[in-house]
TITORVO-920592 format. One record per residue (C-alpha): residue in one letter; z, y, x. Coordinates in steps of 0.5 Angstrom, whole numbers, padded with zeros to 4 digits, always signed. Each point is the difference from the previous one (the first is absolute). Example, Ala and Ser with C-alpha at 12.3 -4.5 7.8 and 13.67 -1.06 7.14 Angstrom:
BEGIN
A+0016-0009+0025/S-0002+0007+0002/
//
This chain:
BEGIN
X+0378+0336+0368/X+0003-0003-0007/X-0006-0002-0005/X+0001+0006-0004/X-0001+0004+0005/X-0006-0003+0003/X-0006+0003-0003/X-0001+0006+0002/X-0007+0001-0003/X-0006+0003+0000/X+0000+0004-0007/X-0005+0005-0002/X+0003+0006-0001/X+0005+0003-0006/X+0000-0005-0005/X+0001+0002-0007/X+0007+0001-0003/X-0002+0002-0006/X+0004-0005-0006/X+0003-0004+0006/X+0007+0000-0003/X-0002-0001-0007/X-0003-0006+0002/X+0005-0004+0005/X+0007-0001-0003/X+0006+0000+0005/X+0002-0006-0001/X-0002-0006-0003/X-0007-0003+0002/X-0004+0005+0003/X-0006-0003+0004/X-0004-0006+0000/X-0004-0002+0005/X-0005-0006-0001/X-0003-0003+0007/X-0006-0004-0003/X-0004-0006+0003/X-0007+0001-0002/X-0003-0004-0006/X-0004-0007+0001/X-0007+0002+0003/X-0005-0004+0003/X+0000-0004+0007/X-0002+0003+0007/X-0004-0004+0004/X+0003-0004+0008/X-0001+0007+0004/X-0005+0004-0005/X+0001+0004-0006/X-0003-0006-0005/X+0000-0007+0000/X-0008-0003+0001/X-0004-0007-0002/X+0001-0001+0007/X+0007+0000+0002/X+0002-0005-0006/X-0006-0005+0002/X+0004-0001+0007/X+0007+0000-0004/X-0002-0003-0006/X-0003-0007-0001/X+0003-0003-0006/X-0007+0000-0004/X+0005+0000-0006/X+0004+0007+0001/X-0002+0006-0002/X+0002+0007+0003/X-0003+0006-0004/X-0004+0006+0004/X-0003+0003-0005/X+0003+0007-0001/X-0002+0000-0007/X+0004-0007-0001/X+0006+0003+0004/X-0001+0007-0005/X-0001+0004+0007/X-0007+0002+0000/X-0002+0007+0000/X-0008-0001-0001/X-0004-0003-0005/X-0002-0006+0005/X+0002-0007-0002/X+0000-0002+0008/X+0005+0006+0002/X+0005-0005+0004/X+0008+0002-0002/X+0003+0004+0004/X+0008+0002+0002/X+0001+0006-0007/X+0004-0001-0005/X-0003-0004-0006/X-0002+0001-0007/X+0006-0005-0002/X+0005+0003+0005/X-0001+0007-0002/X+0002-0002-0007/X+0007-0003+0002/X+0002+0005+0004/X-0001+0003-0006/X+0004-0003-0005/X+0006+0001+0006/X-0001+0007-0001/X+0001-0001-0007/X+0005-0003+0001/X+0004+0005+0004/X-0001+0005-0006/X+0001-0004-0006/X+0006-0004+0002/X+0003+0001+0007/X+0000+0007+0001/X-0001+0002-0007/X+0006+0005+0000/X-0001+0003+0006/X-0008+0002+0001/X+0000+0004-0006/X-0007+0000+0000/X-0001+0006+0006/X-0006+0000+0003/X+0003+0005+0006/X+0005-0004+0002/X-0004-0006+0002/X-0003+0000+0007/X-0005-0006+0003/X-0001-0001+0008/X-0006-0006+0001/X-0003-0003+0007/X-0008+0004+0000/X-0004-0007-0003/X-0002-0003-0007/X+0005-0004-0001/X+0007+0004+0001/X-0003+0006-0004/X-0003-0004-0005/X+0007-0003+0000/X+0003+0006-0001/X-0004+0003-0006/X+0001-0007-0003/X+0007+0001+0000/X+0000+0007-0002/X-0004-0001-0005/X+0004-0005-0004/X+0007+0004+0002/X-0003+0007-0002/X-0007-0001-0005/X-0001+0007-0002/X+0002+0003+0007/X-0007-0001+0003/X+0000+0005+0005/X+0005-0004+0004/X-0004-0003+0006/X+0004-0003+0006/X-0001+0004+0007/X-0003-0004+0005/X-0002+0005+0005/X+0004-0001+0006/X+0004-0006-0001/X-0003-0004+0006/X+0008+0001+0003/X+0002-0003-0006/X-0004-0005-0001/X-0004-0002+0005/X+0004+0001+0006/X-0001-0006+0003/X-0008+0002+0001/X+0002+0006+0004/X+0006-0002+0005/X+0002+0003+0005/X+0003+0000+0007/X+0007+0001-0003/X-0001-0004-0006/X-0005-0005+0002/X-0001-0007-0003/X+0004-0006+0001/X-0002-0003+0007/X-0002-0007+0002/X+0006-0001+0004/X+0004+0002-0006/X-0004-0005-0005/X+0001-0005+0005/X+0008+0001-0001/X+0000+0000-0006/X-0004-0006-0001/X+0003-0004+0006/X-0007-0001+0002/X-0006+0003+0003/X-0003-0003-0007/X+0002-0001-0007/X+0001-0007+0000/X+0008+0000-0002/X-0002+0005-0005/X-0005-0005-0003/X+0005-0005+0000/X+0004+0003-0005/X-0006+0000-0005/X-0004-0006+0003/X+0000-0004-0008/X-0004+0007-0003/X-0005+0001+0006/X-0002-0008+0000/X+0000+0001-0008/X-0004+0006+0001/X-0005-0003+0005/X-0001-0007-0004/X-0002+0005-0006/X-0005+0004+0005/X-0002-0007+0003/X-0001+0005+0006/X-0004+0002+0005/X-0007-0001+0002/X+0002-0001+0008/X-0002+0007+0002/X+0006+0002-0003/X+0005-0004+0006/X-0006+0002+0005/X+0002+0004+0007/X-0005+0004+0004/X+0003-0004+0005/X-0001-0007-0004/X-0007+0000-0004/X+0000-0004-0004/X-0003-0006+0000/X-0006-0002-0004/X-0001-0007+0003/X+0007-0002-0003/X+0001-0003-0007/X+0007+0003+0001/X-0001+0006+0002/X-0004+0002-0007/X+0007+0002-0004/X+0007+0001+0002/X+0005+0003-0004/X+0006+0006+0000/X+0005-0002+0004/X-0006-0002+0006/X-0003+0008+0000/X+0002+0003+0007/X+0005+0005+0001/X-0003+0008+0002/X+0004+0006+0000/X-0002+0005-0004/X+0006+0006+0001/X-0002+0004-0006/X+0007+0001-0004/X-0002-0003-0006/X-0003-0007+0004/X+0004-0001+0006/X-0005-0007+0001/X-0006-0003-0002/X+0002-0007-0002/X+0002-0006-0004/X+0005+0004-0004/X-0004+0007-0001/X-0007-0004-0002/X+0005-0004-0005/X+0004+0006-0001/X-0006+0002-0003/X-0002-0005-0005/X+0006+0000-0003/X+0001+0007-0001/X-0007-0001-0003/X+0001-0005-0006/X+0005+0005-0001/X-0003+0005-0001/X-0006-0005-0005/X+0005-0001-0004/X+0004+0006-0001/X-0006+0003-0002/X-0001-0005-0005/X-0006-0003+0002/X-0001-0008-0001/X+0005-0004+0005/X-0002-0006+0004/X-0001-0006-0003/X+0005-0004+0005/X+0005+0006-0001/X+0006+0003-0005/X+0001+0006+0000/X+0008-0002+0002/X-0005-0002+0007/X-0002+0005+0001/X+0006+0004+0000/X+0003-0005+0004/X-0005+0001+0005/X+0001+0007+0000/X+0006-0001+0005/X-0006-0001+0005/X-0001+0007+0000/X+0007+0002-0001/X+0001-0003+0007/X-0006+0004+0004/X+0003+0006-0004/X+0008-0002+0002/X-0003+0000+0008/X-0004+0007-0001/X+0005+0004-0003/X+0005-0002+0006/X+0006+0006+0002/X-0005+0003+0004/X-0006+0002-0004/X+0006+0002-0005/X+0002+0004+0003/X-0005+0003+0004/X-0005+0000-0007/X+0004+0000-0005/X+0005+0006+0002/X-0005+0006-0002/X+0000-0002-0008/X+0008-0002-0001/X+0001+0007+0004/X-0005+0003-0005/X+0003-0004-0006/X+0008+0003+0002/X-0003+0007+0002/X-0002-0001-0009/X+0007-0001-0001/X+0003+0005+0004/X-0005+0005-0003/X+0002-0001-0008/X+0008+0000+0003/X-0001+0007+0004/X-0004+0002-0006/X-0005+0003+0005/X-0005-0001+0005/X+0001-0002+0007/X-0002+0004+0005/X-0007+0000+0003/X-0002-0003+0006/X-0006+0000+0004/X-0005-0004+0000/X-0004-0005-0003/X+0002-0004-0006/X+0003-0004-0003/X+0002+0006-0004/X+0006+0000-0006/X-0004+0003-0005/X+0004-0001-0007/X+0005+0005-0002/X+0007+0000-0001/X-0001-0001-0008/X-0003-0008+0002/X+0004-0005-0004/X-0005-0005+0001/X-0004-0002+0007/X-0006-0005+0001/X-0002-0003+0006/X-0007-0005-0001/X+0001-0004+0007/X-0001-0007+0003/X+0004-0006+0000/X+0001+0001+0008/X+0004+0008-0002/X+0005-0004-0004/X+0001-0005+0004/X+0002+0005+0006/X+0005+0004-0004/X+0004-0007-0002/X+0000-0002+0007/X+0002+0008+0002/X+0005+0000-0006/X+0002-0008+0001/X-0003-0002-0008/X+0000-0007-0003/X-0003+0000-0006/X-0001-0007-0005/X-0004+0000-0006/X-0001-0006-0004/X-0007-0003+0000/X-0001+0003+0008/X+0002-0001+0006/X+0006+0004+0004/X-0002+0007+0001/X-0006-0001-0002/X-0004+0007-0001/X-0004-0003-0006/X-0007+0005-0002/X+0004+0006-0004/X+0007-0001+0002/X+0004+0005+0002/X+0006+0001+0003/X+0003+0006-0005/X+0005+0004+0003/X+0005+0005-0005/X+0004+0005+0002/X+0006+0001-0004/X+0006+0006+0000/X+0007-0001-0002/X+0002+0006-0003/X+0003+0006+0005/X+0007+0001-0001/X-0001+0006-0004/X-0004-0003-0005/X+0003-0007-0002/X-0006-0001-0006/X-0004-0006+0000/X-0007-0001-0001/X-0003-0005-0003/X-0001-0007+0004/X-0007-0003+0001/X+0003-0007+0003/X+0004-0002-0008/X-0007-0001-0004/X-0004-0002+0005/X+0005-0006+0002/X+0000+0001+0008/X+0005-0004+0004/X+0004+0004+0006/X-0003+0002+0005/X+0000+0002+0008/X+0002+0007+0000/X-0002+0005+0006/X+0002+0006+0002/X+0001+0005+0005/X+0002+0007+0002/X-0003+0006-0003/X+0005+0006+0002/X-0006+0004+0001/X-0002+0000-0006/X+0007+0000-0004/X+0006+0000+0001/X+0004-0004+0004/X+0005-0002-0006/X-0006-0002-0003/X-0004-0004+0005/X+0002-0007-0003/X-0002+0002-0007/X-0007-0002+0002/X-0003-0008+0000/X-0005-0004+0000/X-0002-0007-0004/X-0006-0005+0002/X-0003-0004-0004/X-0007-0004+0001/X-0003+0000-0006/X-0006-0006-0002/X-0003-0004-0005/X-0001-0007-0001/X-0006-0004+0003/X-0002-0002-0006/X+0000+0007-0003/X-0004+0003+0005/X-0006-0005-0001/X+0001+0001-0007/X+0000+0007-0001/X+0005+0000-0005/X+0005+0006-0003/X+0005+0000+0004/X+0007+0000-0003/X+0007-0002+0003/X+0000-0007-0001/X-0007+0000+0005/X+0002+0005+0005/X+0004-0001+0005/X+0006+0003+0003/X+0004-0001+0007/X+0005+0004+0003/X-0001+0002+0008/X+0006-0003+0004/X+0003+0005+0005/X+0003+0000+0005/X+0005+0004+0000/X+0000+0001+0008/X-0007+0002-0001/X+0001+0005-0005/X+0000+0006+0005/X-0007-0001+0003/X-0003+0003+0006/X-0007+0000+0000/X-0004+0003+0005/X-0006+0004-0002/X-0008-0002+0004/X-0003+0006-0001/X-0003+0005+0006/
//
C-alpha cells in the first residue's frame, strides 16, 4: 500500500467544494502543511503531572542551585495562589514565541501564498493546554484578524497520543526489542556515549539523598555515613515499559534534569550560576539520547503511522480536489476541505521524531543538536505541481524570496486522483524549520538572520512509503 494510498480515513460526511478551485492553483505550491512541536511549557514531575519540594530535596543537594516551582515564576498559573506549583502547560513566554513564528509565516515566508484566507487555514492539536494553546499562538500571530480559527482537538488521541492507548496489533516496544537495541538488558552502553554530560549533570545536582539508589530489596542503611548520599550513575535499574520510558534509571532520572534546565532557560528564566547557557544546550544531548531510544523503528511505526497517513491523505485530498470517501468508525477524521492551503498539527516532539524515523529524516540546524525537535520547530511539508502538459503557465515561486536550499523531494502515485500523464506532477519538499536558541530566550521578532532553515534529507529509496495503519 503505497503512502498516498495509505490513509483511507474517516472524514465526516461531504465537505464542501464551494470556491475549491478558486482557491488551489493547478501548478505551482498548493498546500502547505506544518507539523509543529508544541512551545516551551513547564516541567512534569518523576512519574506525576508536577514536580514537588520533595522530589528536588532527594535530587538536589546543592544548596546554591535554584530550580523554580512556582507556577507564577514559570508563567503557568491559572489561579491567583502564590504557591500553585509549575505544571507541563504552555508558558506565558512560549505562547509569545510561537507567536512571533506564526508571524513569521505570514510576513515573510508564505507572504505571496496565504493571502490572508481565514478559510483556507485548518488546525489539529492533542486535547491538552499546551497544544491547543500552541495552536492558537501560532494562529493568532499568522492570521490576527481571523479569530474564529481555533484548532480541532476532538479525537486526536490517534494522532498524537497513540502511544497511550496500544494495541494488540501496534503495542509498544517490548523489552527483548529494548534490550536488542541496547545491547544489554540495561542502559549502560547507552550511557557511555553521554557519560561526560550525565557526570556534569550529577556534579550540578550534587545528587542524591540515599533513598534514591535505595531497592526494596536493599534498604538502605542509616548506620552507614556512606549510605547518606549517592549519585546518578548509583541509581538502580527498574523496568518501567510505558512507551515514552522503557526504564527507570540513571539515564531517565538525568535525562530529566537536563530537559529541565532547558526548558528554565528557554523560558527566559535566571540560569544557574555554575552554568552558560551554551551548557545548557550542550547538556540537552542527554535528553536527545533518551528521546533517540524511544523513538525506535518500532514505536514508529506502530505510533506514528496514523498522523503521516492523515497528513498524506491532506495531500491527497487538495490534489483530487474533493473529499475522500468516508469510512466508518471513530476518529482521527479528515475534517478540512478541498480548498485547504495551509494545515497545522500542534504535536509533541515524540510525533516529529517518529515521522523522521518513518521517513528517514536528518535535520542539523545551527546552535542544536542533530535532529533535535526543539519547542515550536516544525517539519514543514509543501506540495508543489509542475504544470500539466496542456497548461504550461508558471506560477509564482515561494522558494526564490525566502533563499530555501534544495530539498529532499517526494512523490507518489495519484492515478485515482488524476490521470496517469500526470501523476508525476506532484511532489513534495521538507523543511525543519527552528529559531535560534537565544531567540527563544529572548523572544525576539523573528526575521531571516534569527531563524533557521535545513533541508530534510531523503532517501530516494524511502520516497515511496508503505505505512500500516494502527487503528481498530
Amino acid at each position: 500500500m503505497k503512502l498516498g494510498r495509505a490513509a483511507t480515513l474517516l472524514a465526516l460526511g461531504m465537505l464542501s467544494l464551494v470556491n475549491a478551485a478558486m482557491y488551489t492553483p493547478d501548478s505551482g505550491l498548493r498546500q502547505v502543511i506544518v507539523l509543529s512541536r508544541h512551545g516551551v511549557r513547564g516541567p512534569y514531575g518523576l512519574g506525576t503531572e508536577s514536580p514537588s519540594e520533595d522530589l528536588l530535596k532527594q535530587y538536589v543537594l546543592n544548596p546554591n542551585l535554584n530550580l523554580p516551582l512556582s507556577a507564577n515564576a514559570w508563567g503557568t498559573s491559572e489561579t491567583e495562589d502564590p504557591a500553585e506549583i509549575v505544571s507541563p502547560k504552555l508558558t506565558k513566554h512560549g505562547f509569545h514565541v510561537v507567536k512571533q513564528m506564526g508571524a513569521y509565516f505570514r510576513d515573510h515566508l508564505y507572504e505571496e501564498f496565504l493571502n490572508a484566507a481565514c478559510e483556507e487555514t485548518f488546525a489539529y492539536a492533542d486535547n491538552n493546554q499546551r497544544d491547543n494553546l500552541t495552536a492558537l499562538a501560532f494562529l493568532s500571530g499568522l492570521y490576527p484578524l481571523c479569530t474564529e480559527l481555533v484548532p480541532i482537538t476532538k479525537e486526536t488521541q490517534s494522532l498524537f497520543e497513540q502511544g497511550q492507548d496500544p494495541t494488540a496489533n501496534c503495542p509498544v516496544c517490548s523489552r527483548a526489542v529494548y534490550e536488542g537495541i541496547t545491547g544489554s538488558n540495561d542502559t549502560r552502553f547507552v550511557l557511555q556515549e553521554i557519560q561526560e554530560e550525565v557526570a556534569e549533570v550529577n556534579e550540578l545536582l550534587q545528587c542524591c539523598a540515599a533513598s534514591v539508589c535505595s531497592t526494596d530489596e536493599e534498604p538502605e542503611k542509616s548506620d552507614s555515613t556512606e549510605s547518606a548520599t549517592c549519585d546518578l550513575f548509583g541509581i538502580p535499574t527498574q523496568w518501567n515499559g510505558a512507551f515514552y520510558l522503557p526504564w527507570k534509571d540513571t539515564l531517565s532520572n538525568a535525562d530529566y534534569f537536563s530537559e529541565w534546565l532547558l526548558l528554565q532557560s528557554l523560558n527566559n528564566m535566571s540560569l544557574p550560576s555554575q552554568l552558560s547557557f551554551e551548557k545548557i544546550l550542550s547538556l540537552a544531548r542527554i535528553h536527545e539520547t533518551h528521546m533517540d531510544l524511544i523513538t525506535n523503528e518500532v514505536n514508529s511505526a506502530n505510533f506514528g503511522a496514523t498522523l503521516l497517513a492523515h497528513l498524506t491523505a491532506s495531500f491527497e485530498q487538495n490534489i483530487m480536489q474533493k473529499p475522500l470517501p468516508v469510512a466508518k468508525g471513530e476518529g482521527p477524521h479528515l475534517l478540512q476541505g478541498p480548498e485547504n492551503r495551509l494545515l497545522y498539527y500542534a504535536a509533541h516532539d515524540i510525533n516529529l521524531l517518529y515521522v523522521r524515523n518513518l521517513l528517514r529524516l536528518q535535520w542539523h540546524t545551527k546552535g542544536w543538536h542533530p535532529h533535535q525537535p526543539v519547542p515550536g520547530g516544525m517539519l514543514v511539508f509543501e506540495l508543489h505541481a509542475t504544470p500539466t502538459k496542456s497548461n504550461k503557465q508558471t506560477s509564482p515561486t515561494t522558494s526564490e524570496f525566502r533563499n530555501l536550499k534544495s530539498t529532499g523531494r517526494v512523490s507518489w502515485d495519484v492515478e485515482v486522483a488524476v490521470d496517469t500523464e500526470d501523476a508525476s506532477r506532484f511532489y513534495v519538499k521538507l523543511y525543519f524549520v527552528a529559531a535560534y536558541p537565544e531567540q527563544i530566550r529572548n523572544g525576539d521578532e523573528l526575521s531571516s538572520e534569527n531563524v533557521r532553515y535545513s533541508s530534510c534529507y531523503v532517501n530516494p529509496r524511502q520516497l515511496t512509503c508503505f505505512v500500516v495503519l494502527c487503528l481498530e
